[in-house]
Phi, psi and omega in degrees: 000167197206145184256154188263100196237059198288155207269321190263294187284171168266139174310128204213190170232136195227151162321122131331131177316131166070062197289133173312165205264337204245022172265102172263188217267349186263001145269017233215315184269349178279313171299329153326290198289322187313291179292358169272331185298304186278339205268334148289346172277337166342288176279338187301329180309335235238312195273333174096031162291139183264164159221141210263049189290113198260119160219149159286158190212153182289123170236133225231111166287117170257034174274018163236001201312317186274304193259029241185312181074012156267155192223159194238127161242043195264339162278143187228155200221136178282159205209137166256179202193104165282149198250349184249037183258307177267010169224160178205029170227130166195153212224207189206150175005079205252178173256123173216101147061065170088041114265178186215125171243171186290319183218126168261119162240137187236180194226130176268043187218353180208176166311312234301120161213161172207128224264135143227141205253140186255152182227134192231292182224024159233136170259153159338123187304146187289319182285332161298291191329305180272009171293342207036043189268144148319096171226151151273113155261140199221106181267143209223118163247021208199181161283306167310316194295335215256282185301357205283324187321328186301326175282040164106196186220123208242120211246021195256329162340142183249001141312331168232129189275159175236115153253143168093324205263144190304115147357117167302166160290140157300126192288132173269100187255154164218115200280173168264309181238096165316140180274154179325125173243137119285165202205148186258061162313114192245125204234141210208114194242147180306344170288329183099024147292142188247173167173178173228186168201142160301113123292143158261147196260131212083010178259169181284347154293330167276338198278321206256308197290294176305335208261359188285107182309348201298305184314125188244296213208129179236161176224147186245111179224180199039030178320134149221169163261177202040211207227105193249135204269100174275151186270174184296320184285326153315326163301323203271347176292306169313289207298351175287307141347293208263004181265321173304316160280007178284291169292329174254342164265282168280009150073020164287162180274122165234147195239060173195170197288014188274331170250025165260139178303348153293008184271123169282298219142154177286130169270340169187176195307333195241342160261154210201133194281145167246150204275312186294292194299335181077023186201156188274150167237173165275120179321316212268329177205008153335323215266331161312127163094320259223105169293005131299340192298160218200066201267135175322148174287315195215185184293293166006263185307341148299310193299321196282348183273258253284308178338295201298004190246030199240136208178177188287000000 
């Protein structure tokens, strides 16, 4: 091969005219790509230029962190590396400890090396691999993919494997326009009713919901993000947690069926058979008004009525 050093294109690399007959084309791209790899890292090495190894890394939002104690780690954000901040070597079917690699890059100030291995139709060996050496594999089917290495190795790519190499450090965000949250609101109303509601967090459904002159005491639990399906029993765990402290911490009144000793038991998420009346009522506010309620004595005797109401 020969570099192509034109005026119109970007500089490559090419056949010689009237290429032997036994160059078949995937020795052609591996030499290609190999030799476009050393002859920019060469220079980037040599001018004190970068080249970019682009990887993604995990980022982590803490835009619920203070007031939710959650945090979102579902975005991933591409992160460079100059490769020639950490090697300031680099050789083609170089030797590294019982392997040969297609491009070795080293470092003459540390241990730091690193293998890039080119792949046209055999990947990288398994026994390289598991060796625990730092490699790059770059699978090259075309001539572009083989020039594109000059502008960096971009590993967000599905052509390209990352082995061996160390986990970026996690990036620290604060989104601006925070993604969609729900929240388990758990309410506390001055008739001394308890219940709860899905919410979104930061919407004008919570703003309409917290602002209810009606309301003596709320808890915001279980933030996620999107709209996550909670089972009864996860609910009924929080309201047990805020109904114990409400009544029993803060000395509030409560007025509901989830702790009257008239409670048979749950008939569905919103109903509860009650014993005085012979018939199911509403969990949620029946127990206002209702010259039967019978409310627990102590916290004990609370955990245990709110126990008996739990199911699938």
């Amino acid at each position: 091969m020969v570099p192509a050093l034109g005026r119109t294109r970007k500089h490559h690399f090419k056949h010689k005219a009237g290429r032997p007959a036994d160059c078949h084309n995937e020795t052609y791209l591996h030499q290609l790509a190999k030799m476009t790899l050393f002859s920019v890292l060469s220079e980037a090495i040599r001018t004190g230029q970068p080249y970019w190894l682009t990887r993604d890394r995990p980022v982590v939002c803490s835009y619920y962190e203070e007031a939710f104690g959650f945090s979102c780690t579902a975005k991933r954000a591409p992160y460079g590396t100059d490769l020639t901040t950490m090697f300031d070597q680099v050789a083609v079917e170089a030797g590294v400890d019982g392997f040969i690699a297609d491009i070795l890059l080293s470092s003459s100030k540390s241990d730091a090396r690193m293998l890039l291995e080119i792949a046209v139709t055999h990947p990288c060996d398994e026994t390289k691999i598991s060796s625990g050496l730092p490699i790059i594999e770059i699978e090259i089917q075309n001539e572009d993919a083989a020039n594109r290495l000059r502008d960096g190795i971009d590993t967000s790519f599905r052509c390209t494997r990352c082995h061996n190499l160390p986990n970026p450090d996690t990036a620290p965000h604060l989104c601006k326009t925070p993604c969609s949250a729900n929240g388990l609101a758990l309410l506390l109303y001055k008739s001394g009713k308890v219940w709860y509601s899905e919410l979104g967090v930061g919407t004008r459904d919570e703003e309409q919901i917290l602002s209810d002159p009606h309301l003596l005491a709320h808890a915001i639990v279980d933030v996620k993000l999107g709209h996550p399906t909670r089972s009864w029993n996860t609910v009924l765990d929080h309201l047990r947690a805020f109904i114990i402290q409400q009544a029993f911490e803060n000395s509030r009144a409560i007025r509901s069926c989830l702790v009257c000793r008239n409670n048979g038991g749950r008939v569905n998420n919103h109903d509860a058979f009650c014993v005085a009346k012979g018939r199911k009522v509403w969990m949620s506010s029946s127990a206002i008004g209702c010259t039967d309620y019978d409310p627990a004595g102590d916290r004990d005797e609370a955990i245990h009525i709110l126990g008996s109401l739990g199911g699938p």
